[in-house]
C-alpha positions in Angstrom: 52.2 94.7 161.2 54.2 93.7 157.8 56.9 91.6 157.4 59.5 94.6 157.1 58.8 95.8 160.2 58.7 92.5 162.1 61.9 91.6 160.3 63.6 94.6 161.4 62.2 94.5 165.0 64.0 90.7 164.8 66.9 92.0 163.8 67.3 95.0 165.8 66.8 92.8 169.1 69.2 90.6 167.3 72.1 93.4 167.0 70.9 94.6 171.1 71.6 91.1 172.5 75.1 90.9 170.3 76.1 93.8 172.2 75.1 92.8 175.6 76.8 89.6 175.3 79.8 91.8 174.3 79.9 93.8 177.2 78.7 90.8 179.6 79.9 87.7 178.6 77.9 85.6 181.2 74.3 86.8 179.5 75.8 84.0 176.8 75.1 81.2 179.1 71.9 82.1 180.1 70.2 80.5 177.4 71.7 77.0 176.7 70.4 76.6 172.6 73.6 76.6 171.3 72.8 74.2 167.9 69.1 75.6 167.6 70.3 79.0 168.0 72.4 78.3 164.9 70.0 77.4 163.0 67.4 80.2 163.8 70.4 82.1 163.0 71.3 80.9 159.6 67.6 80.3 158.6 67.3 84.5 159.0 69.7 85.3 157.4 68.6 83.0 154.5 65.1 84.5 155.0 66.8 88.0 154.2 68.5 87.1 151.4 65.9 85.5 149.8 63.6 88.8 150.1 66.7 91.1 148.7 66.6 89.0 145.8 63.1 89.0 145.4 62.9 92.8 145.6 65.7 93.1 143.0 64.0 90.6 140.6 60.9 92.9 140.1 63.2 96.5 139.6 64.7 97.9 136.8 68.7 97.8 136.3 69.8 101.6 136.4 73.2 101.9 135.0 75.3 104.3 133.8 76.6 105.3 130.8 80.0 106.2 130.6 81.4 108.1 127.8 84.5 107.9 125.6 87.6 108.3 127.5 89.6 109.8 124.4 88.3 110.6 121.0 90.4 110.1 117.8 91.4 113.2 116.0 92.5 112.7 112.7 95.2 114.8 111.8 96.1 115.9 108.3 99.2 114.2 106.8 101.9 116.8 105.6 101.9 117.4 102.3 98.7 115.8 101.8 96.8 119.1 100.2 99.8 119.5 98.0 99.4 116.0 96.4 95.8 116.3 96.1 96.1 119.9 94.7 98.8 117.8 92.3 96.4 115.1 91.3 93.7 117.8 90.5 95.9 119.8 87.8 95.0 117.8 85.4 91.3 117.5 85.5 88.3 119.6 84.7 87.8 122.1 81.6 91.4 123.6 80.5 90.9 127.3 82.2 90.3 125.4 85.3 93.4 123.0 84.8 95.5 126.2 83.9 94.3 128.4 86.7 95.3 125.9 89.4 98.4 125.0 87.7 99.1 128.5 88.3 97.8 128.9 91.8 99.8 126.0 92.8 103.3 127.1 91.5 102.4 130.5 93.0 101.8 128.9 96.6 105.2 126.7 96.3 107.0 130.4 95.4 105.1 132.3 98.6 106.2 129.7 100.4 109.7 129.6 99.6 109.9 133.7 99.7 108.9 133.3 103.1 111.6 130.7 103.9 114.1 132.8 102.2 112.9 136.1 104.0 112.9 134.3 107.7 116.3 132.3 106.8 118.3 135.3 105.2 116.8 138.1 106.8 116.3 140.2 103.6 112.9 141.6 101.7 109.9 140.3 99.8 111.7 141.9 96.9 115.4 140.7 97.6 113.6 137.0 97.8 111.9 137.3 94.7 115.5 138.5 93.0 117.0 134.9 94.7 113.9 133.2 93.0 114.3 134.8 89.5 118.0 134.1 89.9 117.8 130.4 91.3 120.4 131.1 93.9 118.1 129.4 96.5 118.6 125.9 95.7 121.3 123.4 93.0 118.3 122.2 91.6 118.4 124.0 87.7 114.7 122.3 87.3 113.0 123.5 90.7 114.8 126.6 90.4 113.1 127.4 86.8 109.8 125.9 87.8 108.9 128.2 90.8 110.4 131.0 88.7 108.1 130.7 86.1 110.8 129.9 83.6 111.1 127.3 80.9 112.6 123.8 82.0 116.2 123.2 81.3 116.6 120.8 78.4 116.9 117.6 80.3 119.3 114.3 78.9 117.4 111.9 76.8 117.4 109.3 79.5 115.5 111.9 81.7 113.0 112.6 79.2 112.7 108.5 78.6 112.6 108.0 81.7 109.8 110.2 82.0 107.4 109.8 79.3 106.9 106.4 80.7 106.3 107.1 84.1 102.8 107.9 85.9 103.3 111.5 85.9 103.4 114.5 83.4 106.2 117.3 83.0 104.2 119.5 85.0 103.8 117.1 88.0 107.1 115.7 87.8 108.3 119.7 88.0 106.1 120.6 90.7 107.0 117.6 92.6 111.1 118.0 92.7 110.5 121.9 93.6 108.3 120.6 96.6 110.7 118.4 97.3 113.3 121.7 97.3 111.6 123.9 98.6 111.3 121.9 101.6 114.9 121.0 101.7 115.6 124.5 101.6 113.1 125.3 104.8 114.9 122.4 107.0 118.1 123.5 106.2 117.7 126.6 107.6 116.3 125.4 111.1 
């Protein structure tokens, strides 16, 4: 026989007579080692525990991984693609610089014939006629800009102003019809 099963015989008598004295509280008195029994007791049960540890020492810690609750989902900032596309119009060889010069005024004016379109209920044509016209907004500069006019002649503080800022005519322009445009879009919700 092997210790398990000699432990377990011990312990299932143990469990049997804790039940009988349950049920008939006089089979208590029948044997008088009440300190002994204590200790025969206690010394078990510190036999057991020292055999669980034992076993554990010499086992492997299995644990689980748990994933990541959430995951962060970055989120483009409005308007971010327009500032880069802004940035970009003035770098690389000059048909490159030109073309997206051009593509970029030409999304700000799709954009706003859509607004105009959804907000006044009219055509692709009758927007473009508001555009060419600059009925769409009180801005003379963003009016001319996503027309595809000339810029009004501006004060000579303006122009002072902004030959020494950080940005050309053309960004300054495109920036202030942005800015329009998407006046013009929340205004009409």
């Amino acid at each position: 026989m092997n210790v398990r099963s000699v432990v377990t015989a011990v312990g299932v008598l143990a469990v049997g007579w804790g039940l009988a004295v349950v049920f008939a509280p006089g089979l208590a008195t029948l044997f008088p080692l009440r300190d002994l029994f204590v200790k025969f007791v206690g010394l078990l049960a510190f036999v057991q525990g020292l055999r669980v540890v034992q076993s554990r020492r010499h086992t492997d810690i299995d644990g689980t991984d748990t994933g990541d609750p959430e995951t962060n989902v970055t989120l483009p900032i409005p308007g971010q693609e327009f500032d880069e596309r802004l940035r970009s119009v003035h770098s690389g060889p000059r048909k490159r610089r030109f073309r997206s010069r051009k593509e970029l005024r030409e999304r700000l004016e799709s954009a706003l014939v859509e607004a105009i379109v959804q907000r006044e209920g009219c055509s692709d044509d009758g927007a473009r006629t508001r555009i060419e016209t600059g009925e769409w907004t009180d801005d003379p500069e963003a009016a001319a800009f996503v027309a595809g006019q000339p810029a009004p002649r501006r004060s000579w503080r303006e122009w002072l102003r902004q030959s020494f800022g950080s940005e050309t005519a053309f960004q300054h322009r495109a920036r202030r019809s942005a800015r329009a445009v998407a006046r013009y879009v929340e205004e009409g919700r």
